[in-house]
C-alpha positions as CSV (number, residue, x, y, z in Angstrom):
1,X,67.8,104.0,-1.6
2,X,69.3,100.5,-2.2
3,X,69.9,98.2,0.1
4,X,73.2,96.5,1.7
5,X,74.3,93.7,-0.2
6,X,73.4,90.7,1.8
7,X,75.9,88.5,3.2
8,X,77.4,85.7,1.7
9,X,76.3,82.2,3.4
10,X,78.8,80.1,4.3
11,X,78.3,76.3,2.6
12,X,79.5,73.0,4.9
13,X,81.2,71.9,1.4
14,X,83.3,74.7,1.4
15,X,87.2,74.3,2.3
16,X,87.5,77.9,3.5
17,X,87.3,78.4,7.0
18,X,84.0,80.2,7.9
19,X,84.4,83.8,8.9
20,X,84.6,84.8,12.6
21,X,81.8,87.1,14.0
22,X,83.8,89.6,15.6
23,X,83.3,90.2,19.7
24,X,80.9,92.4,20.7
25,X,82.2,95.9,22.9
26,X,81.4,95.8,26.4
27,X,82.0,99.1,28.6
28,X,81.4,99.7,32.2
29,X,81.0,103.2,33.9
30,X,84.3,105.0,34.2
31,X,86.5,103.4,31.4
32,X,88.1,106.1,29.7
33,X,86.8,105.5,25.6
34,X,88.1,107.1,22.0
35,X,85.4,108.2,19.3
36,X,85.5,109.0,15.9
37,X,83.8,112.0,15.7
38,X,83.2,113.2,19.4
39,X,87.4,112.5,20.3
40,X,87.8,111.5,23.8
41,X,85.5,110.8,26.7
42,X,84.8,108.7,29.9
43,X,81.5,106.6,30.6
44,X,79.2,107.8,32.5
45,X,76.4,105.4,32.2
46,X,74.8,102.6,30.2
47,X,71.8,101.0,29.3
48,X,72.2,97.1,29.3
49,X,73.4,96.6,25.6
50,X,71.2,99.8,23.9
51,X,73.2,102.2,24.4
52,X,76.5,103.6,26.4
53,X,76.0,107.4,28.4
54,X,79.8,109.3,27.3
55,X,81.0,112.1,28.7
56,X,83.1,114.1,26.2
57,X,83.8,116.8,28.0
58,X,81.9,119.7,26.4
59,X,78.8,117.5,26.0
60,X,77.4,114.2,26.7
61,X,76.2,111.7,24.2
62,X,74.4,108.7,24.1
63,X,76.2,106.4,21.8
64,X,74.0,103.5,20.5
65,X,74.9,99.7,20.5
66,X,77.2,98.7,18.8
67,X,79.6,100.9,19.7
68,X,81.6,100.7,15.7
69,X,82.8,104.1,16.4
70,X,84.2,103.9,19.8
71,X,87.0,102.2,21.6
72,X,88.2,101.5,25.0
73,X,91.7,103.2,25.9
């Protein structure tokens, strides 16, 4: 297995613009989300930053933090 590559640190001297952690997802119970693989669902419960309870429908998932495959509609 090898690892990620490690990200670049950003040096004071530079004269680019350090990059910009994106946001991170919040949900609350009943928004109405997109994912990848599962399609679309609604929320039925979450666990404070772990992990977001989605109904899709056919099943339910628990979708860990941080969310990179699902969206808010």
């Amino acid at each position: 297995m090898q690892k990620p590559p490690a990200s670049k640190r950003h040096l004071p001297t530079s004269p680019f613009k350090a990059p910009v952690a994106p946001d991170p997802k919040h949900f609350a119970v009943g928004d109405q989300v997109t994912h990848d693989m599962y399609g679309l669902g609604r929320v039925v419960g979450m666990e404070d930053g772990i992990a977001a309870l989605v109904d899709f429908g056919s099943t339910q998932m628990r979708v860990p933090s941080p969310y990179a495959k699902m969206t808010k509609l």
